[in-house]
N, C-alpha and C positions, 0 to 999 in steps of 0.2 A: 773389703778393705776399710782401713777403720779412716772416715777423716779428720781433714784440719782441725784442730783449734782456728773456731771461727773469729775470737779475738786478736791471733793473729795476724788473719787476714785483715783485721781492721786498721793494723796501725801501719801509719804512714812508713811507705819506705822509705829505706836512707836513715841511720838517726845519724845527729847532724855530725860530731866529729870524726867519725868512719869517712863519710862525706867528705868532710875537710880534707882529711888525709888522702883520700883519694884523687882530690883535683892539685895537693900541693906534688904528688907521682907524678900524674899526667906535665907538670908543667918541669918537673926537674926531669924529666927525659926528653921533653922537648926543649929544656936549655940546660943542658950536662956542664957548662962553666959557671953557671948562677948558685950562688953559695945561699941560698934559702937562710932568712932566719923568723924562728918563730914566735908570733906574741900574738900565739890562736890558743892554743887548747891551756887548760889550767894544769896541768904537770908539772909539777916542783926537780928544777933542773940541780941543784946544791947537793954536796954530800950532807948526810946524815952527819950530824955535829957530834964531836970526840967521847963525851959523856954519856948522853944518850945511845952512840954506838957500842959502849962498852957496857952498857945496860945489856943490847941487842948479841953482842958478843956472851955475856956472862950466862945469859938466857942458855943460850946453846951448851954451853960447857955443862950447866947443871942437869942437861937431860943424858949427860953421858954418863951421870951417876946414880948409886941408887939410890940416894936418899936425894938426890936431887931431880927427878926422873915425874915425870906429871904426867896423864895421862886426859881423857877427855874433860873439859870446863867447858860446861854447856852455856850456862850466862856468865862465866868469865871470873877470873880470880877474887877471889873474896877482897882482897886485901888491895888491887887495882881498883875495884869498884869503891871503896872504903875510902881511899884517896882522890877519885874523880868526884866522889859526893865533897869532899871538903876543901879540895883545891875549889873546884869551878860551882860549889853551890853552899856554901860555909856550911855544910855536914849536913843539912835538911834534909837530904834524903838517906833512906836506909839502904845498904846495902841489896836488897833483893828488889829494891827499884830502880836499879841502874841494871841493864845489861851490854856486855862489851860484845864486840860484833866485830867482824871484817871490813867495818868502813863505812860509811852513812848514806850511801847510795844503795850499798846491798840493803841498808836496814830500809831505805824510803821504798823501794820494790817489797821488801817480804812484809813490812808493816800493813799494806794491802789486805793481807790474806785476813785481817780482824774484822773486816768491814765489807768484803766481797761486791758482789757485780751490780744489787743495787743502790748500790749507796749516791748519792751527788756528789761531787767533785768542783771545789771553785780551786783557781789556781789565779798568781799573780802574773801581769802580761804586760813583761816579757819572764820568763824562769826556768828556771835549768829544767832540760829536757824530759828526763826522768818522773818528776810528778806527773807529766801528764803523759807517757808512755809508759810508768806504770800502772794507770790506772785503765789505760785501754786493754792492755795488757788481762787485767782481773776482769774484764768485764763491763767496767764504771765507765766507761765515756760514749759508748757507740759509734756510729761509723765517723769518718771524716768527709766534712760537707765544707767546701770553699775554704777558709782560713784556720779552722777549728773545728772539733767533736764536739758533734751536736749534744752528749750525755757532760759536756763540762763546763761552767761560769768562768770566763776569762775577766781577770778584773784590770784594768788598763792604771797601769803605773807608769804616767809620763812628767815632765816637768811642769806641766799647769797644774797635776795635784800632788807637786812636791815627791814625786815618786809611789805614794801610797794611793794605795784603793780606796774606793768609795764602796763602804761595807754596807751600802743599802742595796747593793748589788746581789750580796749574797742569797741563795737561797737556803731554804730551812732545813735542819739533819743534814748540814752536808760537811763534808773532810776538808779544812782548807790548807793549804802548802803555803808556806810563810817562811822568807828566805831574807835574814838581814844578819848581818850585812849580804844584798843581793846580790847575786848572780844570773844576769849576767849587770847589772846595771851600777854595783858598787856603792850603790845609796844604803843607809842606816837609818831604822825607824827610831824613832825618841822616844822616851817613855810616854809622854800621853798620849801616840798613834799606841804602842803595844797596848796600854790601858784599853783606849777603844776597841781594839780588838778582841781583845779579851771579853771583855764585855761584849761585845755585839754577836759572840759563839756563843757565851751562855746563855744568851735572850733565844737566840736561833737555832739552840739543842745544837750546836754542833761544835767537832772536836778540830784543835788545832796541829796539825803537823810542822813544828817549827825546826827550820832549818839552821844550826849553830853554827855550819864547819865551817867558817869565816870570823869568830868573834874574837878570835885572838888578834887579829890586824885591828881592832878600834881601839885610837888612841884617845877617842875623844872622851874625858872621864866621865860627861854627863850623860852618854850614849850605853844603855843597856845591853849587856852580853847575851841574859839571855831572857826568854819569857817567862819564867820562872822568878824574876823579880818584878813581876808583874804582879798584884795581889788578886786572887781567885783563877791562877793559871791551874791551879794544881788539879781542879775539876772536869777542866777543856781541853789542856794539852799534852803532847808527845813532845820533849825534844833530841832530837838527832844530833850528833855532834864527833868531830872525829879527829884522829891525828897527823891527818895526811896533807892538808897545806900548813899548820904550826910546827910540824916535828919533822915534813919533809918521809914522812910516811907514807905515800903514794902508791910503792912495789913493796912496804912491808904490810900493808893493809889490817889497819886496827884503829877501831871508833865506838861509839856508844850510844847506847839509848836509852830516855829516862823516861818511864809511864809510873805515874803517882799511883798509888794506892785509892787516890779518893777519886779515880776516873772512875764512872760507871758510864754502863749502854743504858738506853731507855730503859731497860728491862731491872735494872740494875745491879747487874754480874759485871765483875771484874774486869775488866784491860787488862790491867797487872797480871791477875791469874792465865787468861787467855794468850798474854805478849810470851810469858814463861811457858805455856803447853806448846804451842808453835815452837818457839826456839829450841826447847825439847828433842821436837819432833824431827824436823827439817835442816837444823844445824848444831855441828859438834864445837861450836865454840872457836872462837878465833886462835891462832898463835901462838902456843904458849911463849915463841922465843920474842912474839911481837909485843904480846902483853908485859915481858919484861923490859921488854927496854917504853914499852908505857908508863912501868914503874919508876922510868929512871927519868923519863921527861919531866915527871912532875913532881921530883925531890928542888933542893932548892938549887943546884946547877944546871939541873934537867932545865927548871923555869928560868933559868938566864938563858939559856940556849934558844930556846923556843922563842925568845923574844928577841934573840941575837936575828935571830932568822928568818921573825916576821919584818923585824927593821930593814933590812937586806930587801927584800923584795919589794917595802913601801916606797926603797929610796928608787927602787926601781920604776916603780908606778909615777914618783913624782916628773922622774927625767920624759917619762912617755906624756904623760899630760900635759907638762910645760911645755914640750914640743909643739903638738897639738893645736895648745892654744895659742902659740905665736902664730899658727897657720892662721889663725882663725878658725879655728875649728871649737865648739861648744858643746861640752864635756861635763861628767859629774863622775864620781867613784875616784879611786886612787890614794884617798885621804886617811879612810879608815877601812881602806879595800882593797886588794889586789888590782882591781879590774876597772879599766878604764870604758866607761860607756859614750863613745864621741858620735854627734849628728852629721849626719852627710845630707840636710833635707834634698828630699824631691827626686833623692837616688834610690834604686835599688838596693839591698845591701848586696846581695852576690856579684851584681856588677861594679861597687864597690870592690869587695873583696877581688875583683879580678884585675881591678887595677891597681890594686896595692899591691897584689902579688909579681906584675907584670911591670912594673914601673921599679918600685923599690927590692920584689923581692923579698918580700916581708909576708907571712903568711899571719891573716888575724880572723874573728870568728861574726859570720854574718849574723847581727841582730836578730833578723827575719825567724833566725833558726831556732828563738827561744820564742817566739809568739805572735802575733800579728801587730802590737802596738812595739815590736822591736825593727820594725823595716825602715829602713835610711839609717840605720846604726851600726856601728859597729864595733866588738868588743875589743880593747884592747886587752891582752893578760899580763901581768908582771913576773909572771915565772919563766927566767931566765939568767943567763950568764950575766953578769956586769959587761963583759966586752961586747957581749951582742947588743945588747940593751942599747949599749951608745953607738955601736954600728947602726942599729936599725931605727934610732933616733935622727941620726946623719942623715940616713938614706928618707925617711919622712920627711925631713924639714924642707927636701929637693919637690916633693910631692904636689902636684900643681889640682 
């Protein structure tokens, strides 16, 4: 019999949102009158906005013709990528260094396979789930001993260091996952943290995987989109980025990746070449009917929309905070984030989580579940209806 994938066996069971969804079941069949609302998982509740749907719509019509009719796009329209270099990077990059993708979660898992099972791994703590259960995953992390995998550097981002890591932490040649605006924490790094950082990879041989799908929410104009306006990112970093909390692309699944030309491995062979064999190999390319209406996000009503749409959910994150804080409760994120990061000290988060659930009926997402400096927290998310939003604002403000 052939066995396991012993990586597998390594990663922690449960990943967290399954989890969530399973305990908000168990509690709506044990109170079949309680009208659940939720401000847990990051899922974009709004339609798809008029323009960019008729992008999404037009998409489909052209494949029923034949001169409209497209067949596999392995790293993704010429002419999407052409537009995501000059909308979101004023044309710096060439087109065959951008590849479009199914969404930036699929690309943080298959990006992996560049770097395999010994590579080191530092991650930010607390941070979305995926960095470090893809990397267990490939190999990269080893077993789980107490709080954390013993193969990964947890870098602790709390409010005494402003959110940001202490990069003397890192160890050398290693992948680091870089998430700003964070998730789950909502904090934004400024430009002289991404400088350092930057710097502190190229001194430490190692490459940065930066997490973008959140840059459209910062309204802050001194506040960096992305690290790529960082000077010397173009040698250390990958970034990720995608259309599913801006464009409300979620269930249409389309996003992107940018590997510079001037990344090289020790050895010094290509990324670039290597990111395109992979994609080649393993995937036929995202959507063509997603990558049109991609097209259509980022004409100039498409970028009224998308900003119609991040506004919508900020004003939602502001009604959840202000709550919050009248509780007394001390909070960061929500500003140039979806996502609200509030402290419960000296609690549990799941016990937490069980009493939000059970008192207001409010289902939101255990800190603990992004890392071990996330426990006593817990995530607020701003994707959701406006009426819920303030139903479940009511129902908190009663929260003892």
């Amino acid at each position: 019999m052939i066995k396991r994938n012993p990586c597998i066996a390594n990663i922690k069971a449960g990943y967290l949102f399954p989890e969530i969804a399973k305990r908000r079941r168990e509690y709506a069949a044990a109170h079949p009158d309680a009208k659940i609302i939720s401000l847990g998982v990051g899922n974009t509740t709004e339609p798809v906005l008029p323009h960019i749907n008729a992008g999404l719509v037009e998409g489909a019509k052209k494949l029923g013709t034949v001169e409209g009719y497209s067949g596999y796009q392995d790293e993704g329209l010429i002419l999407l990528r052409e537009k995501i270099s000059a909308v979101f990077y004023g044309g710096q990059f060439a087109a065959d260094e951008i590849f479009i993708s199914d969404g930036a979660k699929c690309d943080i898992g298959r990006l992996q396979l560049l770097f395999g099972a010994g590579t080191r791994v530092a991650v930010q703590d607390p941070s979305y789930p995926v960095y470090v259960d893809g990397s267990v995953l490939i190999g990269a992390a080893g077993e789980f001993a107490g709080d954390g995998y013993k193969g990964i550097t947890y870098l602790p981002c709390t409010a005494e260091n402003d959110y940001f890591p202490d990069l003397s932490m890192l160890p050398p040649n290693c992948l680091i996952y870089f998430c700003s605006p964070n998730n789950p924490t909502g904090a934004v790094s400024t430009r002289e943290q991404l400088g350092a950082l930057v710097k502190a990879a190229q001194k430490n041989g190692s490459f940065i995987i930066f997490d973008a799908a959140y840059s459209e929410y910062i309204r802050d104009s001194g506040l960096p989109r992305s690290i790529f306006e960082i000077e010397g990112a173009r040698t250390c970093a990958i970034e990720v980025n995608s259309f599913s909390k801006p464009a409300g692309f979620t269930g249409v699944r389309l996003g992107w990746s940018v590997v510079p030309k001037e990344l090289k491995y020790s050895g010094g062979e290509s990324v670039n070449a290597d990111w395109a064999r992979i994609a080649g190999t393993i995937f036929n390319g995202a959507s063509n009917i997603a990558q049109a209406g991609g097209l259509a996000a980022l004409d100039g009503n498409g970028l009224k929309e998308v900003r119609e749409l991040c506004d919508f959910y900020l004003g939602n994150a502001r009604l959840i905070r202000g709550t919050l804080e009248k509780l007394g409760i001390k909070c960061v994120g929500g500003d140039n984030s979806p996502y609200i990061w509030a402290h419960f000290p000296g609690q549990d988060s799941w016990e937490v989580f069980a009493k939000i659930l059970d008192r207001c009926q409010v289902v939101t997402t255990p800190g603990s579940g992004f890392g071990p400096a996330g426990q006593s927290f817990i995530r607020f998310s701003a994707f959701g209806h406006r009426a819920d939003v303030e139903q479940a604002c009511h129902r908190l403000s009663l929260f003892e």
